[in-house]
N, C-alpha and C positions, 0 to 999 in steps of 0.2 A: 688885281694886277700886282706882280710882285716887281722888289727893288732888283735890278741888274748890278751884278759888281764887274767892271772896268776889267775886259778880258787882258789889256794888257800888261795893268796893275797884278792881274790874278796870274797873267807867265811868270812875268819881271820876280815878282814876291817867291813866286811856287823855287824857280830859280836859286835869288839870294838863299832863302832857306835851306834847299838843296846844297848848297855849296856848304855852307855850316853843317848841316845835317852832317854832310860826309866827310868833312875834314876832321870834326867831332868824332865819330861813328872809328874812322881811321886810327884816329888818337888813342881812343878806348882799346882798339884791338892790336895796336902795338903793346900798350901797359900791359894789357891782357898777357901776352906773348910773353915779355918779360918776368912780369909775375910767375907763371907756369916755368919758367926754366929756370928759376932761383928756389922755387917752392919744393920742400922736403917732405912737406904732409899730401895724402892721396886726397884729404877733404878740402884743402886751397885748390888742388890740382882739378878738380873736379865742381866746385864750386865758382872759382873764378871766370869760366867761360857764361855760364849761368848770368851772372853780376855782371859782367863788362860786355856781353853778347846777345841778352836778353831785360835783364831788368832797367839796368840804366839810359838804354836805346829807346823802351817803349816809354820814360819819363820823360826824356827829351824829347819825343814823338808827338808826347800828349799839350807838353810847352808850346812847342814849333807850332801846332796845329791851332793855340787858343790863340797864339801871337799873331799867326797868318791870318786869321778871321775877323782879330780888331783892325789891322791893317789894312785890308780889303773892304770896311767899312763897318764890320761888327757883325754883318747878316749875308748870308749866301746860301742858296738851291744846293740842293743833294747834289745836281749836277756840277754847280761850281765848287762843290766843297771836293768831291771825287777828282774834279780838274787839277785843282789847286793842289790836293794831296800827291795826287797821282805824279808830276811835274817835278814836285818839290824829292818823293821819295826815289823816282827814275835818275835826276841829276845827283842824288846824295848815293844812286848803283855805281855813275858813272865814274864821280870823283873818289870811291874807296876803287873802284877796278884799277884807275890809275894811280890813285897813290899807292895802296897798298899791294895788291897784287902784284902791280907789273915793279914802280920804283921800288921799294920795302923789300917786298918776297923775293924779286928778282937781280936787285942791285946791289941793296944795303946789304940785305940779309937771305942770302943765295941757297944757306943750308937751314934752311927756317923749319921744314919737314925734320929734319937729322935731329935736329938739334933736341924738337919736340918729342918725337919720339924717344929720343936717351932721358930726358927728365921724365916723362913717363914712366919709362922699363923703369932706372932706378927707384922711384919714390914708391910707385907697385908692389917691387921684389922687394924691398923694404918692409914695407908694411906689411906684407904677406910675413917674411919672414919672423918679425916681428911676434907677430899671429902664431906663429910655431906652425905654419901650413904648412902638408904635404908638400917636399921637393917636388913631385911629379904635378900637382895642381899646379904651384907657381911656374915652371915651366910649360906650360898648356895655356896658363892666361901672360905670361909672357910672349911665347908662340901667336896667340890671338891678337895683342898689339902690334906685333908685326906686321901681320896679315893686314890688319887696318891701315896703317901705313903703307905697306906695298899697295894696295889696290889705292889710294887715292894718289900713289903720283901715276898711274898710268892714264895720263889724262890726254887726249886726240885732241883736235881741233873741232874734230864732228861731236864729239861732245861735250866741250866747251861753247861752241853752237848752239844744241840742247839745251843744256844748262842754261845759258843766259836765256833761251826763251823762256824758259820755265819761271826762270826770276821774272822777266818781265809780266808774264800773267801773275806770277804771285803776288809784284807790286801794285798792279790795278786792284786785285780782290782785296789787299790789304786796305788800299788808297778807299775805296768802296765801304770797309766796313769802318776805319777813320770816320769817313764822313758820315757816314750814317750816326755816328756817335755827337760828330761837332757843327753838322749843319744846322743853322737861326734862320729861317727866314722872315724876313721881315712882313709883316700884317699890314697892310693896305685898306684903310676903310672905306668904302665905295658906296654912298650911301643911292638907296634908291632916287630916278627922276621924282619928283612931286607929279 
């Protein structure tokens, strides 16, 4: 018989962390922002998402998840650790969609696309030029930043629909392979009747 951890404890927690998670998470990816549109070099420009988008997310991920588990009692099932994870990283989708997408992208900072895009082209055609590359190369990978840009503001509501589904399954298989990583459960010794 194994130890149960307190489903309420296990919301309430998944929650608070959540909320951190993604005001953290937010944080990062404003700096991020910043960085890239001050940066002159193609390897900041190109490395920084990397660092603020990937590596320092999945160190506080790996944090979050050893904190939640002493919290919760120290030992939890695959199923409550998947629970826990799952909660904590769906609340930390919810709070970057609002802070960052809608207030940031959409209030603060309205030409966030524009902007990024122009520190791109320049630091690129820079560096190309730099390189002494063919005119007609840099204009072709100039051309292809664009392209990129164009096609990601054409964004519908039906596939902004999409999209979030798709996050949504990809936060459970994440939350899945999380816990597979950080679930203890506790040993129950049950000795035989005499």
């Amino acid at each position: 018989m194994a130890l149960e951890v307190d489903k309420k404890r296990l919301r309430t927690t998944g929650i608070t962390f959540g909320v951190l998670l993604g005001v953290v998470l937010t944080v990062l990816s404003i700096i991020s922002y910043y960085i890239i549109l001050s940066a002159t070099s193609v390897v900041l420009i190109s490395s920084t998402p990397f660092l603020f988008s990937v590596l320092l997310p999945i160190i506080l991920v790996v944090l979050l998840c050893l904190n939640f588990r002493k919290r919760v009692g120290g030992w939890w099932t695959m199923r409550e650790a998947a629970t826990g994870i799952f909660i904590m990283f769906f609340t930390a989708f919810v709070i970057q969609f609002a802070l960052r997408d809608q207030l940031f992208a959409k209030v603060i900072e309205p030409h966030m696309a524009e902007k990024t895009q122009a520190a791109m082209t320049a630091s690129v055609s820079k560096f190309l030029t730099e390189k002494k590359t063919n005119p007609d190369i840099i204009k072709k990978k100039l051309d292809e930043i664009h392209q990129d840009f164009e096609a990601q503001k054409d964004v519908t509501i039906g596939r902004q629909i999409v999209g979030t589904g798709f996050t949504i399954i990809f936060l459970f298989v994440l939350a899945i392979i999380f816990a597979a990583f950080f679930k203890k459960e506790a040993q129950v010794y049950n000795p035989p009747a005499a």
